[in-house]
N, C-alpha and C positions, 0 to 999 in steps of 0.2 A: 493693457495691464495683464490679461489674463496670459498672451502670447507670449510677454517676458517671463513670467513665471515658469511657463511649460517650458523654454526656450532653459534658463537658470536650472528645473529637473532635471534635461539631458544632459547639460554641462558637466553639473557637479558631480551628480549622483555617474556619471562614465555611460549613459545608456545607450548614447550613438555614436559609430564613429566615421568618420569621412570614407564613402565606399561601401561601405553595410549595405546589405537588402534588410530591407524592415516589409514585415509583411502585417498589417494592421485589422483586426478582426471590426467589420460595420456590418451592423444589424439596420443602421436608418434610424435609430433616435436620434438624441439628443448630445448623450456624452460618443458616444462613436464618430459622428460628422464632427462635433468639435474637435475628436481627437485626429481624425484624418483631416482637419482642413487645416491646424495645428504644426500638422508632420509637415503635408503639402507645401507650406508657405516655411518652415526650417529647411526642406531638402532644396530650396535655393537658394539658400545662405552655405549651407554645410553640403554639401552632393551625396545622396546618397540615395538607391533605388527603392524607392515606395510603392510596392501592390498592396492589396487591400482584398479581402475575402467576406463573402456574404453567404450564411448558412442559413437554408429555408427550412423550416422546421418540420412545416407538411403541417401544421396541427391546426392553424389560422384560416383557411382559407383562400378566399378572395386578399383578405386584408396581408396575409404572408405573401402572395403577388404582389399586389399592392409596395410593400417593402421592399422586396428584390428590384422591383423595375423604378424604386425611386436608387434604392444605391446602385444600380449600373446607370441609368442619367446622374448622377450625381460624379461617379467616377469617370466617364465623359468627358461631363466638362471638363473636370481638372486633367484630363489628361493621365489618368492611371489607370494601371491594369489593373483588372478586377477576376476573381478567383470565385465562381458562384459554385455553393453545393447543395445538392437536397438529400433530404436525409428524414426518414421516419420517424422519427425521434418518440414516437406514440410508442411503435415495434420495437423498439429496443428497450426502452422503459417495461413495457411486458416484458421481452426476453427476459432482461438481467432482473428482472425483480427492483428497478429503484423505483425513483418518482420521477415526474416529466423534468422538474430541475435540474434534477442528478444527469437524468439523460442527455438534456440538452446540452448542458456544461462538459461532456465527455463527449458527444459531438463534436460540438464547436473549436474544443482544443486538438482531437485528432483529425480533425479537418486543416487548423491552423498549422501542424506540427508538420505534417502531410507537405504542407507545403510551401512552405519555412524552409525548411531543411535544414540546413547547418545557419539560418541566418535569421533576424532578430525578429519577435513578437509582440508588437504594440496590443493593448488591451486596456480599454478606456474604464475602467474602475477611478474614481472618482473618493473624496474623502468622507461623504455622506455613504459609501459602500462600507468604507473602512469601519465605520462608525458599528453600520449594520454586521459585521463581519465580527469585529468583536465583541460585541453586544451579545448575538447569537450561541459564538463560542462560551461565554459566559454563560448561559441558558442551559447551552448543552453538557458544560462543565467541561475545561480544560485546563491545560497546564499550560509555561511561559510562552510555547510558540504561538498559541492556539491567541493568547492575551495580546500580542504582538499584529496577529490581525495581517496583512497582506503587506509584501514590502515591494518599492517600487522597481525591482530589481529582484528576478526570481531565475537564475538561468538564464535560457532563451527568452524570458519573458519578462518585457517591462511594461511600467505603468506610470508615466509621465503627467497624471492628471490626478495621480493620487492624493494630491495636497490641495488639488480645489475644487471646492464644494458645486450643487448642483445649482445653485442661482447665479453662482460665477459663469456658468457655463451657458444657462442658458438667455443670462444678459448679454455673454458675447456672441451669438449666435444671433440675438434682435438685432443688434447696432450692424451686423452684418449682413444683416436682411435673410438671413438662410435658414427656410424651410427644412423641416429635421419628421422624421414617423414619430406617432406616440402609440405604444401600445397598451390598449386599452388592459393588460391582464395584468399588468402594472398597478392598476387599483382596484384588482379582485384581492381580498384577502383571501384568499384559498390556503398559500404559502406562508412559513413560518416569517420568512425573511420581509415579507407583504404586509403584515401583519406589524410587525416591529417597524417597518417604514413608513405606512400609514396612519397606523394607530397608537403605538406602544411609545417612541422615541417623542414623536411631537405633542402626546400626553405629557410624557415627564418633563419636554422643556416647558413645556406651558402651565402646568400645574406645581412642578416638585423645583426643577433646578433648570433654571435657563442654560446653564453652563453644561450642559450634561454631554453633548456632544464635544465638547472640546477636552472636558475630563478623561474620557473615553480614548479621545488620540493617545489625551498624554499617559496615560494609563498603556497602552499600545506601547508607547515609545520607549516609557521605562522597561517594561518586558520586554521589549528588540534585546536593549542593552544588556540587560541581566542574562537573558536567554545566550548570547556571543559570548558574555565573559566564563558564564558555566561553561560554555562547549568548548571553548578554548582549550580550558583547563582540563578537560575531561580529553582532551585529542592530546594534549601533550600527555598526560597521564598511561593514553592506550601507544602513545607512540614508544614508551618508556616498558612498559610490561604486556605488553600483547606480541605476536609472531605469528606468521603463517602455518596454518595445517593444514591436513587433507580437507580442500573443499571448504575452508573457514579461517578462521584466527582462534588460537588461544591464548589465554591470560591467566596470571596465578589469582587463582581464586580468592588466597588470603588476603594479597594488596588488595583486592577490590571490594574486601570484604569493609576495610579502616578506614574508607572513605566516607569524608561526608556525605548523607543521603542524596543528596541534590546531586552531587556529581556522580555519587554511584549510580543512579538510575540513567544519569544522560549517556552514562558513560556505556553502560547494556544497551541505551538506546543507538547508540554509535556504533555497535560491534551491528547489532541486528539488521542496521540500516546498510553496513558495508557488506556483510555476506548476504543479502537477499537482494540487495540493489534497487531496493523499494525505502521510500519514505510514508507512502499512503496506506494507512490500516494497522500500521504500527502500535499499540496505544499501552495504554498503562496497564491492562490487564497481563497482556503477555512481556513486557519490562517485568511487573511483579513475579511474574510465573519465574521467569531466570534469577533473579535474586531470591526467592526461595529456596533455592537449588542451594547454594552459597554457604546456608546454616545446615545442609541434612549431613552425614556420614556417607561414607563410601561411595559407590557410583548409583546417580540420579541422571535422571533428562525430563526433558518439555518438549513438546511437540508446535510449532510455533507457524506462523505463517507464508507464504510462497515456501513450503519444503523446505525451511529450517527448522534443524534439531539445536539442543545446547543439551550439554551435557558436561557432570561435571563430577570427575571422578578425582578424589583428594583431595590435593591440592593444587586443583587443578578444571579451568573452563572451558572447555573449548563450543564456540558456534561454527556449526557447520551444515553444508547442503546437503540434504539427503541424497545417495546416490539414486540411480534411475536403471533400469534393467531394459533391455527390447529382444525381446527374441525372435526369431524369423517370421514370425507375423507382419513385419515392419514397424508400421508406428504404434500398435497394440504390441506392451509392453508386457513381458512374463510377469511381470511382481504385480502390475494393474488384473490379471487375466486372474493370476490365484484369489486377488480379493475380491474379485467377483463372484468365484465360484466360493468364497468362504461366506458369503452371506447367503449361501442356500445350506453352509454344513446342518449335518443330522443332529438337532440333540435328543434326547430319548433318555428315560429311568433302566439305572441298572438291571429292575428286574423285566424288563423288556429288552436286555441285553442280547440274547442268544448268545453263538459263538464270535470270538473274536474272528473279525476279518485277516484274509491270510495274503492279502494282495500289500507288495511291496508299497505302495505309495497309496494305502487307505490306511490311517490310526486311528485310534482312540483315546480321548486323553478324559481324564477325571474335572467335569466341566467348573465344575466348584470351587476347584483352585486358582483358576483366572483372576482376578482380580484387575488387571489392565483390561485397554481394548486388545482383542487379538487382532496378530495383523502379518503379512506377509511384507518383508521389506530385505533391505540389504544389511551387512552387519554395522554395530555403530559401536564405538567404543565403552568400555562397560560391561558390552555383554558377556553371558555367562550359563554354563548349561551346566546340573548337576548329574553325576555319572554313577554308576550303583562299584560301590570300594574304591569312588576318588574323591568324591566330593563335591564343590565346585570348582567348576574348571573356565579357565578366559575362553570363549568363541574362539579368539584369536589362536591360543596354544592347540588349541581341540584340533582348527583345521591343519596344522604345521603336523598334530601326530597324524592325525586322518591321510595326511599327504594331499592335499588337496590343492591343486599348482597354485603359484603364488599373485598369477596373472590372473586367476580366477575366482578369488576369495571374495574381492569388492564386487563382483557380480551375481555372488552365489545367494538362491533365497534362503532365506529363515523366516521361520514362524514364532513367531515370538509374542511374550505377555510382557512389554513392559522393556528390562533388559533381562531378564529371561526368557532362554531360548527351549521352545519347547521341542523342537523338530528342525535338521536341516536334512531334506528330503534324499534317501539313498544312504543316511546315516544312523545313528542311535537317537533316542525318545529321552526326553529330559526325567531323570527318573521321579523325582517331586509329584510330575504328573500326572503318572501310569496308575492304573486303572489298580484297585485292592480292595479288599473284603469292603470298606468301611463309604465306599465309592457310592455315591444315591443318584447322580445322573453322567451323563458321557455326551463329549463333543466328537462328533465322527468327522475329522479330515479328509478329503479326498482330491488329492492333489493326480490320479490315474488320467494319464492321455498329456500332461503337462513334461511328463520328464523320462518317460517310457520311449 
């Protein structure tokens, strides 16, 4: 019973096809063996190359041997190749600052991905995960993808056992007589997810609502659907008033302004997703931050994640990649080198001033007036330097008078508050900033030894 099921997932849902390499992630439980002995016994009906990968965590011991040498006898017998990795997953959880989960789950998939290549990813998730998945998301507080919960088809990566539960799984595994690991850390509540699987879900079916896990799928399921039909709508939308720019897409700000909320926001989520090339860390805060932009006057920006800017001058959005500078250091970049050395600048009270410095590439600017983070970067659209008998003047026009070649503008630094430029070094000082009677402290720039 349970084999036709799995057998009808890959069918329908398109998850294998004759000739694929499927490379299937086993740890030695329970849904892992199920799910590779699952594939095993499909790839002689359907042909298709089955390896299978075992990542040792380092953190178990004895008992994470114990595991590795039951899944390489295990893939043995069956006759497939097995892919073992070890991996500190403690050391890296330090390095990056997560939790051993976090660690472990970015192991396990850059191990899989590793070695997969261009070919498919079995991952035994189960519909008691799904349960716990959006439950969690819930907790955590999300919006429709999050409510939607894991789909059995993700990319490279599927999930063929997503629709049956863990006593389905582990009654065909008795009737098969097949020995599966259990890991004990499985019934440590330490983990949030541990916690809601042990104690929190089997609570509420047993106390509040028996039904509570299946409300949860279909709850999941409505969210799939609603989440597709928004984004639909939102791509034909982007496909209809959006265009390519330097390094981004822009869109008229106003259409996107008359949109309904729910599509406006998918729809920033859309732009953000395709110029950063990232899905993960995306979240509502920075979606909010680009639609605020939307209501202000004139030209605004956001500073956003993987080095996306938005910016949105009129009428007018544009998201785009910040550029990136390298000057003959090699991989130490001139724009990274200046803001290093800007977090040591001098600041000091005017009446500790002395003389103004007379060295070409040391200023002073009136620190009071910042109001942005200062930063050294390349120009972005927007910016704007105020000149003493001009005014404000575009960056852009400033460097065409400066003469500034045209091959060199997107590489050249500026120092900037914001989309005011205080300083483009070898030039004039934003006059706004410069130093006057009324001045109570001073930021000392020192960009000497960088462009000398």
């Amino acid at each position: 019973m349970l084999f036709e099921q799995f057998k009808k997932n890959i069918i329908e849902n398109d998850l294998i096809k004759q000739g694929d390499r499927v490379v299937a992630g086993v740890s030695g439980g329970a849904d892992s063996v199920c799910l590779l002995l699952c594939l095993h016994e499909l790839s002689e009906e359907m042909p298709f190359i089955l390896e299978a990968l075992h990542l040792n965590h380092c953190i178990r011991g004895a008992f994470a041997d114990a595991d590795e040498a039951f899944t390489v006898s295990l893939c043995e017998s069956l006759g497939i190749k097995l892919h073992v990795f070890r991996k500190d997953v403690q050391g890296l959880a330090k390095e990056k600052k997560i939790s051993l989960e976090e660690a472990g789950r970015q192991a396990r998939y850059e191990a899989l991905f590793e070695t997969a290549g261009v070919g498919k990813i079995a991952v035994a998730h189960n519909s008691n995960d799904l349960d716990e998945t959006i439950f969690h998301n819930i907790i955590r507080g999300s919006s429709l993808p999050g409510l939607s919960g894991m789909k059995m088809k993700e990319g490279a990566i599927i999930r063929p056992l997503l629709n049956i539960d863990r006593t389905q799984i582990e009654e065909y595994l008795a009737k098969r007589g097949q020995e599966y690991c259990t890991d004990a850390t499985n019934f440590e509540n330490d983990y949030t997810r541990n916690k809601l699987r042990n104690i929190v879900i089997p609570f509420i079916e047993k106390e509040i609502n028996a039904g509570f896990s299946k409300h949860l799928r279909r709850l999941g399921r409505d969210a799939e659907l609603a989440d597709e039909y928004i984004s639909d709508c939102a791509r034909a939308f982007l496909e209809e008033h959006s265009s390519p720019a330097r390094g981004g897409l822009k869109i008229d700000a106003a259409a996107l302004l008359k949109l309904p909320e729910i599509l406006r926001r998918k729809a920033v989520y859309l732009l953000l997703a395709a110029v950063s090339g990232k899905k993960r860390d995306i979240g509502d805060a920075h979606v909010g931050a680009v639609i605020r932009l939307l209501g202000k006057d004139g030209t605004v920006s956001a500073d956003l994640p993987y080095g996306v800017t938005a910016v949105k001058s009129y009428h007018e959005l544009t998201i785009c990649k910040n550029a990136e500078i390298h000057g003959e250091s090699g991989s130490e970049g001139l724009i990274e080198k200046l803001n290093r050395s800007l977090l040591k600048a001098r600041i000091f009270s005017e009446e500790n001033a002395g003389s103004f410095p007379q060295k070409e590439y040391t200023k002073w600017f009136d620190y009071d007036k910042i109001t942005d983070t200062l930063l050294w970067r390349t120009r972005r659209q927007g910016d704007g330097i105020f000149l003493k008998g001009v005014g404000r003047k575009s960056l852009a026009r400033y460097m065409i008078d400066e003469k500034i070649p045209a091959a060199k503008r997107d590489a050249t630094p500026v120092l900037a508050d914001g989309n005011e430029i205080l300083w483009i070094p070898g030039g004039r000082i934003n006059e706004k900033y410069k130093i006057t009677s009324e001045t109570k402290n001073i930021i000392e720039i020192n960009a000497e030894g960088d462009f000398e």
